[in-house]
C-alpha positions in Angstrom: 70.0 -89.4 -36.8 72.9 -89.8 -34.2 75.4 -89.2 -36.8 73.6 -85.9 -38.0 73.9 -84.8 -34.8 78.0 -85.4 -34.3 78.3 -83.6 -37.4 76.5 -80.8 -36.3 78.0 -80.7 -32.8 81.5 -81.4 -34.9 80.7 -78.3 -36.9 79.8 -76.5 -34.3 82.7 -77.2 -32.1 84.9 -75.9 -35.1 83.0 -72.5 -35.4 83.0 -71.8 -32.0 87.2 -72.6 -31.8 87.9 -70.5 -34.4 85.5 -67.9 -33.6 87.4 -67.7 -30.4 90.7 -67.5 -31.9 89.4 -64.6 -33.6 88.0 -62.5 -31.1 90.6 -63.4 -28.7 93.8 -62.0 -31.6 90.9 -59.4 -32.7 90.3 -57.7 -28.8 94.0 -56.2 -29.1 92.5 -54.1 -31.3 90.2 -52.2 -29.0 93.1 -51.8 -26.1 94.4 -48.4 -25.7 96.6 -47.4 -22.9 97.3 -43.9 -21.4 100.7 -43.6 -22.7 103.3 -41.2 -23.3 104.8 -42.9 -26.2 103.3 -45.6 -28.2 104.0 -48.1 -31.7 101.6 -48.8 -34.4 101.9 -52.1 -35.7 102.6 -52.6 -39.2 101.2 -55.8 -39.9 100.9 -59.3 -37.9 103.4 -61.8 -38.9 102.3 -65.1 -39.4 103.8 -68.1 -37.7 105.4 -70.6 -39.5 104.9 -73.1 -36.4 100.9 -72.9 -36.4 100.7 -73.6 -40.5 103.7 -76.3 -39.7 102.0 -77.9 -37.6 98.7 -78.2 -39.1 100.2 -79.7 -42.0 102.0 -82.3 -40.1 98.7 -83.7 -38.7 96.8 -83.5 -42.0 99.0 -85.6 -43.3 99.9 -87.7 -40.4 95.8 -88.4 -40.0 95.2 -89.0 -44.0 97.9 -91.7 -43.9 96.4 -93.2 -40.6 92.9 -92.9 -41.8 91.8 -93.8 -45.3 87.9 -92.5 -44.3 88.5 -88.5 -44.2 84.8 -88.4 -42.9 85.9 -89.8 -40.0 89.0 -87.1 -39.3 87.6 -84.3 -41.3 87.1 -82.0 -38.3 90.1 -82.9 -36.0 91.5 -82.0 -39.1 90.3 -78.4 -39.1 90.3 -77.8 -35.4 94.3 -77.8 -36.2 93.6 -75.2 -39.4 91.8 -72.7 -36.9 94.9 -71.0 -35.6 96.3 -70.5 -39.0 93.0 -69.7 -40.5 93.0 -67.0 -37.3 96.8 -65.7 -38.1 95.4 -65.3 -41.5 92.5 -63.7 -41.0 94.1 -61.0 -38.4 97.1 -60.5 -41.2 94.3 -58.8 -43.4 92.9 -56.8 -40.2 96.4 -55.4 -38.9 96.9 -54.6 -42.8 94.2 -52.5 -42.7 93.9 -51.3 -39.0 97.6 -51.1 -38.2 96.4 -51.2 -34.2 98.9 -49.5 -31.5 100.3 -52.6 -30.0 103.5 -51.3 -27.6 103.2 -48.2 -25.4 105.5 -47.0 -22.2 103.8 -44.7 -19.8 106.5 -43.6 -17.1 108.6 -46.7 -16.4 106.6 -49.3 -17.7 106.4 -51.1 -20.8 103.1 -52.5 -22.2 103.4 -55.0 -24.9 99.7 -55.7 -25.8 99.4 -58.8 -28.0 97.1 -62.0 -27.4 97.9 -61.3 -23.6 99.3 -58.2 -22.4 102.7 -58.0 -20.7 103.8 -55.5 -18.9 107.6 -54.5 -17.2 109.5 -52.0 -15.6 111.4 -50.7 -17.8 114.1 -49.3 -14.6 114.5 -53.3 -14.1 115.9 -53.3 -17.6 118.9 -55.4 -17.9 120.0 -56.3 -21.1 118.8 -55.8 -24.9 119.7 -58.6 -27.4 118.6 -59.0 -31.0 117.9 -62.4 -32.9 119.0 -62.0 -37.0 116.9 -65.4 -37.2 113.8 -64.1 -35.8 114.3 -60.5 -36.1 113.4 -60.1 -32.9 114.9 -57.8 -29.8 114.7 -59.8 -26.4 114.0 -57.9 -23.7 115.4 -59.1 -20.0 114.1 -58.0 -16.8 115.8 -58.5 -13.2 112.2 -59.6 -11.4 109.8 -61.1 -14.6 110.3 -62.7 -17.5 111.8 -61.4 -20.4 110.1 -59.6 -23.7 110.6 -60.3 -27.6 109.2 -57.6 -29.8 109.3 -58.5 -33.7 111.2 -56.0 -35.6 109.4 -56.6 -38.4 105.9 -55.8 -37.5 107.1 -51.6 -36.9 108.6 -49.3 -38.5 112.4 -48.7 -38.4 112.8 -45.3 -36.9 110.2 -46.3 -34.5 112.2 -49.0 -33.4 115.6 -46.7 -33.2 113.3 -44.5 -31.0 112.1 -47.1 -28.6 115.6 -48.6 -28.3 116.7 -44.9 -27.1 113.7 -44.7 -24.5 114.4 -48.3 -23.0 118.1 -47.8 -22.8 117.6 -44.1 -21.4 115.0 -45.7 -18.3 117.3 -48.7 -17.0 119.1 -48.6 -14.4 121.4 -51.3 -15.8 124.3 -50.4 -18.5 122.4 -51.1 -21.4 123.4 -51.0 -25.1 121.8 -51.6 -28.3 123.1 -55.0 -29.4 126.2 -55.1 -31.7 124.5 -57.5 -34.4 121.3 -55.3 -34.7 121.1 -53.3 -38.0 118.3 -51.7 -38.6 116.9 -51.9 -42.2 116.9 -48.4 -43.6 115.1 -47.7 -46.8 116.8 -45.5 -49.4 114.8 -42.6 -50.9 116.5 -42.9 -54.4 
């Protein structure tokens, strides 16, 4: 009896984490802002250090513990977030959700918690080749990183032109960032 109801409590306890991992990726969907320019997102790109990490412990608790009965659900409590990225890859396929808008001066980057920065405090643009992202530094608040990947290139040529157009800073578009244009032949 008292083990039937750890593995229901385990069960549950795994439902409810991953049902909050997806509500909590899936309420950027229904965020709009007033905006007077604003990205679509392409798709979500899935992190390699969620999946990474979830292997790593699979196998680091099957060689600790021969009984997987015993490890079975700390083993999926670390598959939720990867389960989650996988789940919201399929919805931003589909939905393609507006994830970055600037109204004004300010910059809204509206992902699993929204960040927001003036874009006149603007001081510097750089672009990772690794990561393919564009790191965004701000005189008063932490800088931005915006994945290249997940827009579309001229939308990305646009926004570099608003942001660098807003600061007050000498700003530039990095020298190592080359957008990916597609050819039409």
């Amino acid at each position: 009896m008292e083990t039937e109801f750890h593995l229901v409590l385990n069960f549950a306890l795994v439902v409810s984490i991953l049902l909050t991992t997806v509500l909590w990726e899936y309420s950027v969907l229904n965020k709009n802002y007033e905006s007077d320019f604003k990205m679509r997102s392409q798709r979500k790109v899935i992190g390699i250090f969620e999946l990474i990490n979830a292997i790593a412990w699979t196998l680091l608790l099957s060689f600790i513990n021969d009984n997987y009965k015993d490890v079975i659900f700390l083993i999926l409590i670390f598959w939720t977030f990867p389960i989650t990225e996988l789940i919201m890859w399929f919805i931003y396929k589909k939905k393609k959700p507006f994830t970055l808008f600037i109204k004004d001066n300010e910059l809204i980057l509206n992902k699993r918690w929204t960040q927001k920065r003036n874009l006149t405090e603007l001081t510097q643009i750089r672009f990772d080749r690794f990561s393919k992202n564009l790191k965004i530094d701000f005189k008063s608040k932490s800088g931005i990183s915006i994945k290249t990947t997940e827009y579309k290139t001229d939308e990305i040529q646009t926004l570099l032109g608003i942001l660098i157009e807003k600061s007050e800073n000498e700003v530039f578009i990095p020298n190592n960032y080359e957008p990916k244009i597609k050819n039409s032949c």
